[in-house]
Residue, then its C-alpha position, 0 to 999 in steps of 0.5 A: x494140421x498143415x505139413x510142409x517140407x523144412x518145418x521143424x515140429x514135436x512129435x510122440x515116437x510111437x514105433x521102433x524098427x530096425x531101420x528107423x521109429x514111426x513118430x505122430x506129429x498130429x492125430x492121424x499124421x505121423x512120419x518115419x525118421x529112418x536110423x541115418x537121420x536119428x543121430x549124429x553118430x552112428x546108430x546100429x541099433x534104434x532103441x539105444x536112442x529112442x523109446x516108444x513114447x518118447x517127446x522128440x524134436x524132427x524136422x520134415x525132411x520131405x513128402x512123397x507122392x503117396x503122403x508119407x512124411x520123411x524126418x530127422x532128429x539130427x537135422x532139427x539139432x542145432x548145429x555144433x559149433x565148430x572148433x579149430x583143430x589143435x595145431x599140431x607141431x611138426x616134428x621134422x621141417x617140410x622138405x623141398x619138393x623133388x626137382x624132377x617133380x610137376x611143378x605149374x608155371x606161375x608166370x601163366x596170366x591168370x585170365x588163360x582160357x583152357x585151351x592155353x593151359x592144356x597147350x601150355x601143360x603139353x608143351x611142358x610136359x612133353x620136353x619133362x618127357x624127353x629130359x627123361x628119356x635123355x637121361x634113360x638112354x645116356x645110363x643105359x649107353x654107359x652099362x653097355x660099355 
């Protein structure tokens, strides 16, 4: 039997480990599906998903160099649909944000390589800077008197 990467095949488990299960895909062929590709969920122990014995579904997740067939049972699951979270109300309005806070530009044109937006933030940051400093000075002139 011919195995490749991504092809999804029935196998028997046919050992359990700590860190994974041993699954025959063919007679002579068998690969390990290891405890992160066992589930969608956390698994902390093997045995509470798989028995020896029994028929899963894996699909081939890789082939090293040394032949060995890596799997997973998760990845073979079709996936979940997904689902919108609930809107959840909010209990209190959004507050305008803080004055003093970093707000970018938008009058900045859309196509401004990187070089101009660095220039651009500098130059608005370093007169932010100043502002404050202003300030700092003028609230401490006025504890000194």
């Amino acid at each position: 039997m011919d195995i490749q990467k991504g092809q999804i095949l029935t196998g028997k488990v046919t050992g359990i480990t700590k860190f994974g299960a041993f699954v025959q895909l063919a007679p002579g062929r068998s690969g390990l599906v290891y405890i992160s590709e066992i589930a969608n969920t956390f698994v902390n122990n093997v045995a509470d998903f798989l028995s020896i014995g029994q028929e899963v579904t894996v699909k081939v997740i890789g082939i090293d160099e040394q032949n060995r067939i890596n799997l997973s049972i998760k990845q073979a699951l079709p996936p979940k649909p997904r689902t919108e979270p609930a809107s959840r109300p909010q209990s209190r309005p959004a507050r305008p944000p803080h004055p003093d806070a970093y707000q970018p530009q938008s009058d900045a044109p859309v196509d401004a390589d990187f070089e101009d937006k660095l220039k651009r933030f500098m130059k608005d940051s370093e007169g932010r800077i100043s502002d404050m400093m202003r300030q700092t000075e003028r609230r401490n002139s006025k504890r000194r008197r």
